[in-house]
Each structure stands twice: as C-alpha cells, then as structure tokens.
N, C-alpha and C positions, 0 to 999 in steps of 0.2 A: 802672242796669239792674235789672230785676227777674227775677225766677224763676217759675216757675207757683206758680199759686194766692197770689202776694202780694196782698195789700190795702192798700189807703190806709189810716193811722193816723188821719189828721189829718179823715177826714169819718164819723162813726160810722153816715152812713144807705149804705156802699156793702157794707157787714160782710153776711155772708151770714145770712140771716133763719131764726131757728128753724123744722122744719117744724111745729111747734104755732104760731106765732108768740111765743113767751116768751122775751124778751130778757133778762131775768132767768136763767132757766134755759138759756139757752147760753152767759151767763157763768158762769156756774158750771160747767155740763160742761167749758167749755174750760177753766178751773183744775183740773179735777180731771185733766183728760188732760192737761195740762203734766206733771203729777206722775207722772202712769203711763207716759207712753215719755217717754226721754230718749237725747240725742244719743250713740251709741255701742252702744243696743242693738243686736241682734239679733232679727233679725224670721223666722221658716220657715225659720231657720240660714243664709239666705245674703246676706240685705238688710239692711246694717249702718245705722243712721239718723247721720245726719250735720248734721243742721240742721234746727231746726223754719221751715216756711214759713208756716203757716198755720193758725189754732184756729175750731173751732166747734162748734154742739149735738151734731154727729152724730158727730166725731172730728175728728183732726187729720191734717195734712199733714205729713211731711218731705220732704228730700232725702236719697238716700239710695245705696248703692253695692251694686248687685249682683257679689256674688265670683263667683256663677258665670256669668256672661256678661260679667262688667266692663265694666261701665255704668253711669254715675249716669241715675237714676230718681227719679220722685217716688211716695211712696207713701202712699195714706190709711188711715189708721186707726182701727176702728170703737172707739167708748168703750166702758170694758169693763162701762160698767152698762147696756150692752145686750142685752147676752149673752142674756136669756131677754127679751127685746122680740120677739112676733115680726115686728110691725110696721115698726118700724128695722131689723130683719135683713132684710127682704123690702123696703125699702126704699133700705138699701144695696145691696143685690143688682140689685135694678133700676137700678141706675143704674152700673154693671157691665154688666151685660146690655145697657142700651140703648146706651150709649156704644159698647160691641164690636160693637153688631150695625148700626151705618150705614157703616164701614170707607169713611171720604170722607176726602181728602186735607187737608180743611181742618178736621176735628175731632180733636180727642187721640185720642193711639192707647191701648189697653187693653193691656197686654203679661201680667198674670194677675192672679186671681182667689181668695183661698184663706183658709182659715178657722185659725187658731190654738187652741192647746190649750187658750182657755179659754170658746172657743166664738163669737168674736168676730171679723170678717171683715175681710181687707184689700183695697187694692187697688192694684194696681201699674199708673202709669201711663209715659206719654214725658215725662221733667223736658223744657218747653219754656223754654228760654232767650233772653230779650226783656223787651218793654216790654208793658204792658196798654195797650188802646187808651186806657183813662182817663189812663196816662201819655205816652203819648204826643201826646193832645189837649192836657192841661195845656197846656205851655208855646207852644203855640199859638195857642192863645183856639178858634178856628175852624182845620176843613182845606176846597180847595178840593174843585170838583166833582170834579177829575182823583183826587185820595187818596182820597176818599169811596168811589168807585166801585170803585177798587182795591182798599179793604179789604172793604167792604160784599160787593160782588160774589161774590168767593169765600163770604162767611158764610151769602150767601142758598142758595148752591147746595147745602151743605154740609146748612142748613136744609128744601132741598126731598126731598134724601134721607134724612134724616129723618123729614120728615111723609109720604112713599111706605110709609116701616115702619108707619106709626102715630104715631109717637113726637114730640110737642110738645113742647120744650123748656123756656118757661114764664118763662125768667129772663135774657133777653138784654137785653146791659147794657154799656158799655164796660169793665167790670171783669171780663168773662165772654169779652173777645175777645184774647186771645196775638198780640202782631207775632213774629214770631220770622223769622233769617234763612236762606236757602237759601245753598249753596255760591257759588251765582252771585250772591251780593247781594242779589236780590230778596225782598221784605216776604211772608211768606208768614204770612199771618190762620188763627188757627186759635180754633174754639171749643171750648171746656171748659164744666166744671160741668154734668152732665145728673142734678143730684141731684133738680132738684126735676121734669123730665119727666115727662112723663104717657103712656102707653100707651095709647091708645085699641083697645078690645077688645072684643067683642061679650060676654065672659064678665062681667058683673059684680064677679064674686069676684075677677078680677085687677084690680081698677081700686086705688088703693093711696091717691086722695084722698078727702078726705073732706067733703060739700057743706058748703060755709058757710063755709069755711076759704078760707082769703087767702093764698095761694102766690104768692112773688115776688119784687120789688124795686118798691114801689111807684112811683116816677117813671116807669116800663117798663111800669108792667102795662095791661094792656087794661080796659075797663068791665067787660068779665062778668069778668074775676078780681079789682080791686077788689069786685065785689060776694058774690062765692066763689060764683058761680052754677057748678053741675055744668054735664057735658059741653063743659067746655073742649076747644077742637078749633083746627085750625093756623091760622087766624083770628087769634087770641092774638099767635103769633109774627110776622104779619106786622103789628099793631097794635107790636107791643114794637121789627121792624126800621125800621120807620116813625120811632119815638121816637128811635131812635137817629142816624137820620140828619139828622133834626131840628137834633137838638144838634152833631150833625157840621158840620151846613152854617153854622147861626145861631150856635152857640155858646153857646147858652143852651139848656135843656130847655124841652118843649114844657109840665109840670106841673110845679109848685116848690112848697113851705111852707116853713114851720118846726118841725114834726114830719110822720111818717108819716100820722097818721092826718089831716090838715088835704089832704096829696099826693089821699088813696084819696075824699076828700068830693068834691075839685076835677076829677077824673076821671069821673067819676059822673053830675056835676053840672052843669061847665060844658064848651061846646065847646071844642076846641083853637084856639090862636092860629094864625092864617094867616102860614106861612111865609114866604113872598112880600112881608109888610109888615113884615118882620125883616131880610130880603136882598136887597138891591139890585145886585147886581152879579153874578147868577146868573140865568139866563133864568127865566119866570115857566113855561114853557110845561115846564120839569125839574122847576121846584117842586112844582108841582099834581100830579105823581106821587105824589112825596110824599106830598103832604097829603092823596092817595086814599086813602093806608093807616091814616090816623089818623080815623076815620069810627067814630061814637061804637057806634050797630048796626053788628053785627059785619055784617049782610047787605048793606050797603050797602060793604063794603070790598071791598078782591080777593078773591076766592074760593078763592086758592091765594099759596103764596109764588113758584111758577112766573109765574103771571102776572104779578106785581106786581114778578117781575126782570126780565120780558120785556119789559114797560113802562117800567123804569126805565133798561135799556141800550137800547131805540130813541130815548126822550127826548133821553139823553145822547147819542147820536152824530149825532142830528140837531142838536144848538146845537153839539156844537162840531169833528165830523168826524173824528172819534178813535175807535180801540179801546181798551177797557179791555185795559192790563197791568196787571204786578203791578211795584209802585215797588221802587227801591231806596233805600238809606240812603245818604246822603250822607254826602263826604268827613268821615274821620277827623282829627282831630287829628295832626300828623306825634309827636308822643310820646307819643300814644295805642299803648298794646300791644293790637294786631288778633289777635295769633296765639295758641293755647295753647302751654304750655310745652314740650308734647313734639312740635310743630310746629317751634318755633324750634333746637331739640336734632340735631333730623334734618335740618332744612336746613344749621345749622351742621357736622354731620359728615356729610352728603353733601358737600359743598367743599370737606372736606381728601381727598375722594377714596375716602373706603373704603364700599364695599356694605351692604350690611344684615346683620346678624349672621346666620350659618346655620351652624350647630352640630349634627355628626351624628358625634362622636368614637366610637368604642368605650367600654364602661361603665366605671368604672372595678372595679378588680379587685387585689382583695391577694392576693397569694402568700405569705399564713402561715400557714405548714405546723407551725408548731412544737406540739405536744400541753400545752396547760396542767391544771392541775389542775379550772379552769371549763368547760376539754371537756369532760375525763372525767366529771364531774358531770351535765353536759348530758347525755351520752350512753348515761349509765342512766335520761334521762326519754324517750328515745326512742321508746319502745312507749307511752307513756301520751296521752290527750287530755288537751290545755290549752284554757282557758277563751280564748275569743274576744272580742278588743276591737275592734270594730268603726267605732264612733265615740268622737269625745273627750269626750262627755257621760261616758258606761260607766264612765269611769276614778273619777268622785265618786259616779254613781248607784249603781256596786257597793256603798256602804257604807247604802246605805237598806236593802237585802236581808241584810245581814250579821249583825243580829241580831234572827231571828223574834221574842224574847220580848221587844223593846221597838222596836214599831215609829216615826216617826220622829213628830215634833212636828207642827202646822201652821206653827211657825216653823222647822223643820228643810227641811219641803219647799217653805219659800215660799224659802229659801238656796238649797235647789238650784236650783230654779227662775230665779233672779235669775243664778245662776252660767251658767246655762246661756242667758241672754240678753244675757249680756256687764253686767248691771248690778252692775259690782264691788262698789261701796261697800253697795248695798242687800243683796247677798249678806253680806256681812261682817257688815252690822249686824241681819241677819236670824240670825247663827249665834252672835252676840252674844247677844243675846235668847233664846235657844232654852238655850244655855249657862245664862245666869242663870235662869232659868224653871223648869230639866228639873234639871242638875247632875248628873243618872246618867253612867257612863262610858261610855255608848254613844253620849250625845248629845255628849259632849265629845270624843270621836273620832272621830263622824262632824264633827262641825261645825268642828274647829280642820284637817280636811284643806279644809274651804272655805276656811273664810280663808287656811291655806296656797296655795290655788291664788289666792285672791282679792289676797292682798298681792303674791302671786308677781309678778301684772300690773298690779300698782298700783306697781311699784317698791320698794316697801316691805321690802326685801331682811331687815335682821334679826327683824321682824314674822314673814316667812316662814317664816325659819327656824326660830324659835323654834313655830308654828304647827306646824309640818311635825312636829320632833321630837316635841312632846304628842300628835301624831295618832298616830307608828307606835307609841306607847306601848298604845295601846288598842284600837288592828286585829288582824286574824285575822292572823299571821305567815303572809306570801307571797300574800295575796288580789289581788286588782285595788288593792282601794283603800290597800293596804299600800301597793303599788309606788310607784302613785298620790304619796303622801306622800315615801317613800323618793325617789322622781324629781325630786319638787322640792324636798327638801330638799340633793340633789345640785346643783340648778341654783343656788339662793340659797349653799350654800358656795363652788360656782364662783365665781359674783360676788362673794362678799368674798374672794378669793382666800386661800382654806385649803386651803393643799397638801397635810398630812400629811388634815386630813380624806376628801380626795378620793380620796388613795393608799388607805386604809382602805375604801373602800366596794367595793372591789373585792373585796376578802374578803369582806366581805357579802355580794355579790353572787353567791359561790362559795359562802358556807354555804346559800344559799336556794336554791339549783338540787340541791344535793344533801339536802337535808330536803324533796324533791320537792314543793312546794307552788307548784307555775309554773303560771303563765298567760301567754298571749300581752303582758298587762304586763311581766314579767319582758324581754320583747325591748324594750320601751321606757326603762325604766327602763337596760338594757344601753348602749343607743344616748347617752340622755344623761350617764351618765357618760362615753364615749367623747369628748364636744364637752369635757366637763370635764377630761378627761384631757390631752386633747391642748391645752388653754388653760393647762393647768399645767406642760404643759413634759414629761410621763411618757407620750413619745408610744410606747414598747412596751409597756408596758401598754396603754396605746388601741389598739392595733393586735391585743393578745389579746384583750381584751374583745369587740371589733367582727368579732376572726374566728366566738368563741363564739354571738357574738348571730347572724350570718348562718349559719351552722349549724343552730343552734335553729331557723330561722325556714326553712331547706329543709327539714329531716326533719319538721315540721311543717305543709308547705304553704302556708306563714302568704300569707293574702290579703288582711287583713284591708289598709283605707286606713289609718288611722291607724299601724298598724304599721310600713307601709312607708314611710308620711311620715317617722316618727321613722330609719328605716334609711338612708333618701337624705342627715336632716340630718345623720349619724353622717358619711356618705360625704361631702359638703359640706365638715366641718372638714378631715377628712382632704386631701381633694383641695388645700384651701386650704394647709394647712402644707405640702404638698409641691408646692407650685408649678402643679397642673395645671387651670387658670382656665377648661378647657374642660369639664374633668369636673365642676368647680363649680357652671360657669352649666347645664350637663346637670339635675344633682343638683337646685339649687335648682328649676327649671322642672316636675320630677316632684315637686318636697316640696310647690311650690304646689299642685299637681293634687291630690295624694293630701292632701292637711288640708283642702282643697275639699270633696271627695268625702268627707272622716268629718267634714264640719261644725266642724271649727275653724279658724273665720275668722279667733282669735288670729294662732294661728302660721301662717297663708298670707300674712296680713299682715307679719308677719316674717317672713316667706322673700321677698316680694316686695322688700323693704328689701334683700334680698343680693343681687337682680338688681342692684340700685345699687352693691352695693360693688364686683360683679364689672367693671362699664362703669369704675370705680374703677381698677382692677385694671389694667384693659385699656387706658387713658390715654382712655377715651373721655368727658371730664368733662363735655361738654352734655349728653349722654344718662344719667349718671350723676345730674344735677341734676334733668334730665326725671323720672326713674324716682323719684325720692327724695320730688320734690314731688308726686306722685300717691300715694305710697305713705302720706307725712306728710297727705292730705286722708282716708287710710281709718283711721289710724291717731288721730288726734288727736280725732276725736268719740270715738272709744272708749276713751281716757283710759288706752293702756297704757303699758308701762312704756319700751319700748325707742323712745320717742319721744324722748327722750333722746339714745342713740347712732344713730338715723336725722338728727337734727340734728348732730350730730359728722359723720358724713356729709356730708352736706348742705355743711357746713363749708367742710369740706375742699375739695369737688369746687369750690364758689363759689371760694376760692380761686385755683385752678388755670386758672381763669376770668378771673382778674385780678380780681374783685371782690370787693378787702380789705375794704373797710369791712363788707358786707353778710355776710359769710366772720365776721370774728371778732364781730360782734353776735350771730350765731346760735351759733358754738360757744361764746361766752360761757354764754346762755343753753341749752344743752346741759352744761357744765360745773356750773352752780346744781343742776340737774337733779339730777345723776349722784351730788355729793356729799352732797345730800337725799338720794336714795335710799339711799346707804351702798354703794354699788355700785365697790368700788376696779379691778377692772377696766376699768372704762367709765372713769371719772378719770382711771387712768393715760394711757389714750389719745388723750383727750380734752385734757389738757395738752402731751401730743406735739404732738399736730395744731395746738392755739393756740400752738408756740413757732415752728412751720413757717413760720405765718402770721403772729406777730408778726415775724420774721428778716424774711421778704418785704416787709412793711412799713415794714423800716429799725429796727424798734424794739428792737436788740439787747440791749439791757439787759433789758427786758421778757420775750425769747425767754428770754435765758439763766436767768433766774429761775424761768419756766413750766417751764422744762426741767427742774432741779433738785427740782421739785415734782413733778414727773411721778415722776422717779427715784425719792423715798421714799415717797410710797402704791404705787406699784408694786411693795411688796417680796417679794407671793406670784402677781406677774404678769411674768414672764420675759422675755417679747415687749417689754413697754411698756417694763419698765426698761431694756431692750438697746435699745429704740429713743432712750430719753433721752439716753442716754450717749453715747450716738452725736451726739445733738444739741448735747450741750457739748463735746465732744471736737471738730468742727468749728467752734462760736464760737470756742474755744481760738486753734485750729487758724488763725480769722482777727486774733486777738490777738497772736498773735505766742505765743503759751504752748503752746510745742512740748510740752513734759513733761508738764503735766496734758494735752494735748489725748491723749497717747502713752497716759496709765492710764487715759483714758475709754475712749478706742478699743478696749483690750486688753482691759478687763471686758466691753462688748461684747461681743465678739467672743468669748472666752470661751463665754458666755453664749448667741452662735450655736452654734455648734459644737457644745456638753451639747444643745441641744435639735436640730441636726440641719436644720437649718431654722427658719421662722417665717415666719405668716401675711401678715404686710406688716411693710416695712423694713429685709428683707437686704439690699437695693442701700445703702441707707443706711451702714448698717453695715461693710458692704463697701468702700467706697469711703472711708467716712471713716477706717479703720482702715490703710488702703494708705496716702492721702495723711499719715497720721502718722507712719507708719514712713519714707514719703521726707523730712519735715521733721526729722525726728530724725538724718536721716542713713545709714537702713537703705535706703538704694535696691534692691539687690539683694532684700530680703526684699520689699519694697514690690512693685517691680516681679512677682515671684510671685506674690502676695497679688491684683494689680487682674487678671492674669492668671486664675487660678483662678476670679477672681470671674466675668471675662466667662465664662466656659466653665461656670460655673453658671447665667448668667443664658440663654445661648445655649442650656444646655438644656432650661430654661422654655420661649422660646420655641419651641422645636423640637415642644412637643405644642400650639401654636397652627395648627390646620390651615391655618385661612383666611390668605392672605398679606398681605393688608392688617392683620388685626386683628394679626398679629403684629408689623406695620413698626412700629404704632402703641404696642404694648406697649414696643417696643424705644428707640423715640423720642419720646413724648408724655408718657410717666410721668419725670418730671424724675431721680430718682435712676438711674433704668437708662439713662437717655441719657447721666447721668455715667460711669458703669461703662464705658459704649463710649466714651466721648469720653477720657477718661483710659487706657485701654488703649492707644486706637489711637495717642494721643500718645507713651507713656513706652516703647512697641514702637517707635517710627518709622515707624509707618503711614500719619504724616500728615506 
C-alpha cells in the first residue's frame, strides 16, 4: 500500500520532472533537502515530520502528525535555497492557491498554508491512504471498461471544476491519481500534484510559465506542450485523460521510447495508435470516444473535459447498460489486519461492557497548610513582577539576551534554532562547534544549557547532567535560563536516582526565591523537582514544594501555558502516588493542552504516553496498547528519550493481552534502551515488568534472576526495588522458601509504608506480604495485613466515579483482583 505522493523507484521516467526541466538539478535539490528536514522535526511548532514520502526539485514530502488537531498529514516543503527565488515562491504558492480553490471531492484537500522563519513555504495537505493508480494497474496488465469508468469518471469531473476556475492541470498521469477508501468500501480516485497547473488569466504578469518550456510527463502530455507552445488551455488535460485511459483499457501507452526526449519527437510527429486494433473485446463504438481525445490539433479534439465525460458515459451505457459506481476493494485476506489499532482496542473494551471513559472529578486539591521556610521567601516576592514564560522555546532563548556585550555566534543561533525544531543531534553539534570556535564563557553557557536540553531528550542522562552543571556555572543566578539548567539538571539526577542530590535542591530552590531573582521559571523548575521528589520517595517535601509553587503562581496570576503545563505534571505525580487515577487522567489531559498551546510538542508527547499508563492503571490493556502505539508513531520520528519507557509500557499492557512473545521482545528492547541511556529508574522498572512477564511465561528462573536485577540498580529508586522484592518474595513464596519469601515481603513492605504509598505495585506488595505472613504461620497478622490492604485498595477505587471503570480497576488489573480474591477467601466470604 502506498501513501500520497509515493513514486515508483524502479521506472525513473514516472519521478516528477524539474520545472526547468534539469534532472540533474533535482537530483541534487532533493539531497540537499534530505539533509535539511529530517524525521522528527518540527515544523510552525505543531507538524512533527515523521517519514519522508517523497523528494524533488522544488522540496520534499513527509508524513507527518499534527499535535494540534491530531492528525496525520502529509506535508511539503519548500527547499530552503529558495527562499529569495521569487519565481519558486510564487510557484509554490500557486499551487496552494489552485489546489484550495477547486474544493471537489475528488482532488486533495489543502488544510493550510504558511511560511517559516527562514522565509520558505509549506504546505499542509490530506495524507491520502491507498494505491496510485500506476499501482494498482501494475498487477493487472489492463482494467475493464466497468474500473476505467469508475476511476476515470470521478477524475474528469474533478478536472472540469477545475478548468471552470481556469486552472489546467498539465500533468495527469497514473501516478497523479490516489485510490484511496471510503468508510463504506468504495474506491474513492482522488487527484493530487497541481504543481505544475496553469492558471489562465487575462493578466499576463500572473501567468507563471514560461513559452518554450516543456511542463509535464512526457508520455501524457499533449503536442502543444511537447512542443512548449504558450497559451496552453484545458485541451491539454483532456489530451493527457485520453492518454490515460488509453493505457487503462490496452494496457500499454498510446507514446513510448527509451528516453524522454525520443517520447516528446513521437508525439509531435506521429499519429496515435488506434485503440480499437489493440482491443478486442471492448465495443469499438466506446473506443472511438477515446480516441476523440487524442486528436493531434488541439481543434479537432473536445472542446471541453465536459463534453468529452458526457460522451464517454453515453458511450458506456449504451454497450453495456450500467451506471457508473464507484468500485469496491475486494475481499481481504482472513489475516489480513482491516482495522487500526485504536479500532480494534474499543471494540475489544466495548465487549467487556464498560462505556467510554468520561471524566469530570473535582481538581485535585492539597490541603497544606503548613508555613515552610520556601513560603516565607515566596511571599516577600509578592509585590514584585516576574518574568513571563510563555512558551518552551523562552526557557533557552532567555540566554541569547543575557549578555549584551557578546551577542551569540552564527553557530550559537543556528543550536537554538535546531533546538527549537526538535533537531537534537544538530543542536548539539551546532553548540559543539560554537564552544570550540568562540570558547568565551558566555558561549559556553549559553550553549552546554543546549546540549543540557538536547541530551536531556536524547536519553543521554549523564551527558545531561554533566551539561546542565557547566551551564548554571555561567548564568545570571535565578534568570529563565538559569532555571532552564537547574530544571534539567533536576530531571537527569531524578533518572539516575540521586536522592541526597534531589533532597538538596530544595534548598536551592529556597535560597533563590529569597535572593528575589524569580521568574515565572522559578514555578517550573518548582514543579519538576516536585516529580523528582516524589520518585524519590521524599513525598513531604513534594507536597511543600508544590504548595509553594502554586502559591507563587496565584499571587502572580501566572497564565502563562507552559507554566501551567509544568503545574498539572507536578499534580500528575502527585495524584499518581496517592492512588487518584482520576485526578491523573484529568491532569495529564490539561498537561497535553497546555505544552500544545506553549509549543512543546516534547513533552505533550510525553504526557500523551500517561494517557497509556493511566488505561494501565485502570486494567484497560487494549486501550492502553491503542494509546501507546499512537503515541510510539509521534514519538519515535523524533528520536526522544522516553521511547524507552513508552516501550516498557507498551510491554507490559501486551502482556496483559496474553501476547508473551511480542510483550518481552519489546520490553527486552526497551531494557537495551534504558541501560544505554544510564537511566536507573527506567531499568529498575523495566526489569520488574520483564520478571512479571517472564513468571507468566513459565520461565521462573529467568523471572527470579530479572527480579534480583531489578533490586540492585534500584537502590536510589524505592518504588522499583519494593516492587522487586516483592517479586522474589512470591517466587519464594512458590518454592516452598517461606523464610526468604518472609524478609523479601518485609523489606517491601517496609519500604511501602516510609514512603506512604507508590505509584504502581502496592497490590503487589500487599498481597505478597500477607500471603507470607500466613506461610510462616502468622495467620492472624496475615489475615490483618490482606484486610487493610482491601480497604486501601477499596479506597482507590472509591474516587473512581464511573462504575464500570471502577469494576474494571478492581478486577482487570491482576494484582487487585488478588487483594479481593484473597480477602474475600481468608474472611469466609466465599
């Protein structure tokens, strides 16, 4: 199956023709535009590029994912050694222009139009999903009269609103025609490429071709455009849909060579073959329609593409007594996958019964009251204005501004630049360069907070950090791009799990509020120590921190997206470690909006990925898989970091699924990841998850060893190692090894308890902790223990509104099914 705008590799005459005609020189533009967008930039902050479709002189194609209306799109892009052409700009623009302005059901749609900051224009069209008619003729040879007409039909009429505007087409071809399918089955022909169109216009000055010049696809084109005669006019197009049905009917083209120019002599030159002594088993009296349109004077052809459709459906209904429909595609393969993934997800959990998620809890809301010493600080900057961060570019571009007396390099601003199009590795090796170049301390502290942000989402965890530190060495203490640094060098300690680091920055965080040098950074910076805090286990310090910050952020107003993003993900963890899955999926659904709306597509992308963990959460694992593998197709052109643990994910929920084999391939490959990265939080997890799912497998030796592994990289990540222990304390537990199963259980456990909670795994913990205590012979204490647990689990569920998403957390998620099912047993409930 192809994509818009795909081309045949394998025939170099179907490749879309330079408008100079220099084949030369659109091989080279399209190397040079390979090189200048790649998959995962960013395009007008919201069109992430995801896959190249297509190269030529004028730019290229991708596929591509709109964050703010989420949709994939296909989108082209003009080369940027166009920029002051004004010919090629006025050239792309028309062809924009003419496409938007025939609005027929059967030509691509234009969904926008817009120009880039380096002066160079794109365009955003409908990604059509299907075959080119050249692929779908291939394996054909020939289609009968009944397809011809089916596809054809539509393309004429599409064509005749067109030529009503003005607008001739110029380049119709089967590689120019989209099958693409309707809901109901039916082949719905759509035409693309209006680049090379012609506008006929009484003004001269708009005419945009140039006489003498040979616009086209030679096998298609008419005698006056072989010959580049001016005032080409809709003549042309019904000379090219003539050609085409030609080939439709015979199977062969009505002009052929061995190069181009041998095609444009033989055109010129000789008549066309008569179709009729090619086709024998198609009335003669349908042919000769045809063969009107290929009528070497353009005067001697139809006079319109009207007449020459109106002719060609009388033709056909008089030999064979039919109206044109439009075909369908014929039967599938029975193991053919027909559905997309988040099709198959919703059918699969409408079955077991439960409604559509609808989520309207109250917000969530901390009641701490207690006065820290980061209030008091706070609340002598109350009278003062802080700097506004608006979007998440601000946070690196504040350090261009930061020091008048040495403004920044051309390799300084081609880093930010790159940073702010998602092109990591080019930012990095642009601040590299600027570093070695400049070596003043201005360049070295503006440019090690790029690579700080740039490794941040490259995975590159002690890169980061080490980045991050050199940077607040040489910032203005407490600016934007101080925080900037100070933020992520919070987020890269998080991931290597450095506790006393993390404890520490909260004093920091207190000396800077009271050396009044805050900006509405300073609330961001608040927010992710808060995620760090509470990952480390120091969840009343996160609960200060995150009072202070939302303080700061009312006496301030703060409206800013970005800010509020970073306060939702604050509430996110929060909610998550104390169980409230509603406040969660709340949280994340605003953290997506608000990083939307300040242009970091990063982290909406990552907040998208918690929708997945939440359906995780909630035992809803098709939808969980759904959410993960849409997330993994926006995420993975753009080469970030948490691709990784969206596979861990991913994982898991496959799993749950019953499908082992496909479950540990992926978390395998999510594990290579994480320990590359240097990322010992994610590893910890991540070997959780692969002992869950080797156990499931039968492969207990394998589990109990993952587990083990998990435990010692986990040892500044509290969660993961109370989750490990838990998972040898029940292989134990099935070994017969009461006693070690008793002092895994109990470090666990432990280890719940100091922190109060944890994110995922207390059913785990819970249960495996009881059932140790009754194999030990502690019935009484046990029996307590599963008791306690249900009536912590029961009041999880209890802030699940919806009734169904709560039956399903209570029984779908295998460890809280245990919690109930062991209760109800060791009570006599059952």
């Amino acid at each position: 199956m192809l994509r818009f705008w795909q081309r045949r590799k394998d025939d170099p005459r179907v490749g879309p023709p330079s408008p100079e005609g220099a084949d030369e020189g659109a091989a080279r533009a399209a190397e040079l535009e390979k090189a200048t967008f790649k998959p995962g930039m960013q395009i007008a902050g919201k069109f992430t590029l995801q896959r190249l479709i297509a190269a030529g002189s004028m730019g290229t194609v991708f596929e591509a994912w709109d964050m703010f209306v989420e949709r994939r799109v296909a989108i082209k892009l003009m080369h940027p050694n166009y920029d002051r052409d004004p010919a090629m700009i006025a050239r792309f623009r028309r062809e924009a222009q003419t496409t938007a302005a025939i609005q027929h059901p059967n030509v691509v749609t234009i969904h926008e139009v817009g120009q880039r900051r380096d002066g160079t224009f794109y365009m955003v069209q409908e990604l059509l999903e299907g075959e080119s008619l050249r692929e779908y003729l291939a394996p054909r040879g020939r289609l009968t009269e009944h397809e011809t007409m089916t596809i054809m039909v539509p393309i004429m009429g599409a064509l005749i609103a067109a030529h009503r505007r003005g607008i001739v087409h110029r380049d119709i071809k089967p590689e120019n025609i989209v099958l693409t399918d309707s809901t109901s089955g039916e082949i719905v022909p759509k035409l693309i490429d209006f680049g090379l169109a012609r506008v006929n216009t009484l003004d001269p000055k708009r005419k945009l071709t140039l006489s003498g010049v040979v616009m086209g696809t030679p096998e298609y084109m008419a005698p006056e455009q072989a010959k580049g005669d001016p005032g080409i006019d809709a003549r042309a197009d019904v000379w090219s849909v003539g050609a085409v049905l030609f080939e439709l009917l015979s199977g062969r083209r009505p002009y052929d060579g061995p190069t181009h120019q041998a095609v444009l002599i033989k055109i010129v030159t000789e008549a066309p073959p008569i179709l009729s002594t090619l086709v024998d088993d198609i009335p003669a009296a349908f042919l000769e329609v045809v063969q009107g349109a290929l009528v070497q004077a353009r005067e001697g052809r139809y006079p319109s593409m009207q007449v020459f459709r109106d002719k060609l459906v009388f033709a056909y209904e008089n030999i064979s007594h039919r109206v044109v429909l439009a075909p369908t595609r014929g039967p599938k393969d029975e193991d053919e996958d027909t559905h997309e993934p988040h099709e198959e997800a919703e059918a699969a959990y409408e079955a077991s019964g439960a409604d559509v998620l609808e989520l309207d809890p109250a917000d969530l809301v901390l009641d701490e009251d207690t006065v820290t010493e980061l209030d008091e600080a706070i609340a002598s900057l109350a009278s003062t204005t802080i700097a506004t961060l608006p979007r998440a570019e601000v946070e690196w571009r504040d350090a261009a501004a930061l020091f008048p007396g040495a403004p920044p390099t051309a390799d300084e601003n081609a880093a930010f630049d790159a940073l702010g199009v998602n092109a990591l590795r080019d930012a990095e090796a642009h601040a590299a360069r600027a570093i070695e170049a400049s070596g003043t301390p201005e360049t070295i502290a503006r440019m090690r907070l790029v690579q700080a942000i740039a490794h941040r989402w490259l995975g590159n965890t002690a890169e980061a950090r080490r980045a991050a530190e050199e940077a607040i060495t040489g910032l203005p203490r407490g600016s934007t791009a101080y925080h900037a640094a100070l933020g992520h060098l919070v987020i890269a300690s998080g991931s290597m799990g450095d506790v006393a680091r993390i404890g520490a920055f909260v004093d920091e965080l207190a000396a800077l509020a009271r050396e009044g040098v805050t900006t509405e950074a300073h609330i961001v910076t608040a927010a992710r120590l808060v995620i760090a805090l509470v990952r480390a286990g120091l969840t009343d310090r996160a609960h200060e921190v995150f009072a202070g910050a939302q303080r700061l952020a009312q006496r301030h107003s703060v409206v800013s997206s970005f800010v509020l993003a970073w306060l939702d993900v604050a509430r996110v963890e929060i909610a998550l470690h104390e169980g409230d899955l509603i406040g969660y999926v709340r949280r994340v659904e605003s953290a997506v909006e608000n990083f939307t709306s300040a242009g970091d597509m990063r982290n909406a992308c990552l907040q998208r990925c918690n929708i997945g963990n939440a359906y995780v959460q909630l035992g809803a694992y098709a939808l969980a898989v759904a959410a993960f593998r849409e997330a993994q197709a926006i995420a993975e052109p753009m080469q970030l970091d948490f691709v990784s643990s969206l596979l861990a994910n991913l994982g898991y929920a496959l799993a749950h699924m019953e499908n082992l084999t496909e479950a540990i391939a992926v978390e395998t490959a999510a594990l290579e990841l994480l320990v590359r990265q240097g990322n010992r939080r994610g590893e910890g997890f991540v070997r959780v998850y692969l002992s869950i799912i080797l156990r499931l497998a039968g492969r207990t030796d394998e589990a109990l060893t993952m587990a083990q592994h998990a435990m010692e990289v986990s040892e500044g990540v509290p969660a993961a190692r109370a989750c490990a222990l838990a998972l040898i304390a029940a292989i134990a537990i099935a070994r017969n090894n009461v006693r070690e199963a008793y002092t895994k259980a109990s470090e666990a456990m432990q280890i719940l308890g100091r922190l109060e909670g944890i994110e995922e795994g207390e059913s785990l913990i819970q249960w495996t902790y009881a059932l140790a205590l009754r194999v030990n012979g502690a019935e009484e204490e046990a029996l307590r223990r599963i008791t306690e647990a249900r009536r912590r689990l029961l009041k999880r569920a209890d802030r699940i509104s919806d009734p169904r998403w709560r039956q399903s957390f209570l029984e779908q998620v295998p460890d809280n099914a245990r919690v109930m099912e062991f209760a109800a047993i060791w009570l006599g409930e059952r």
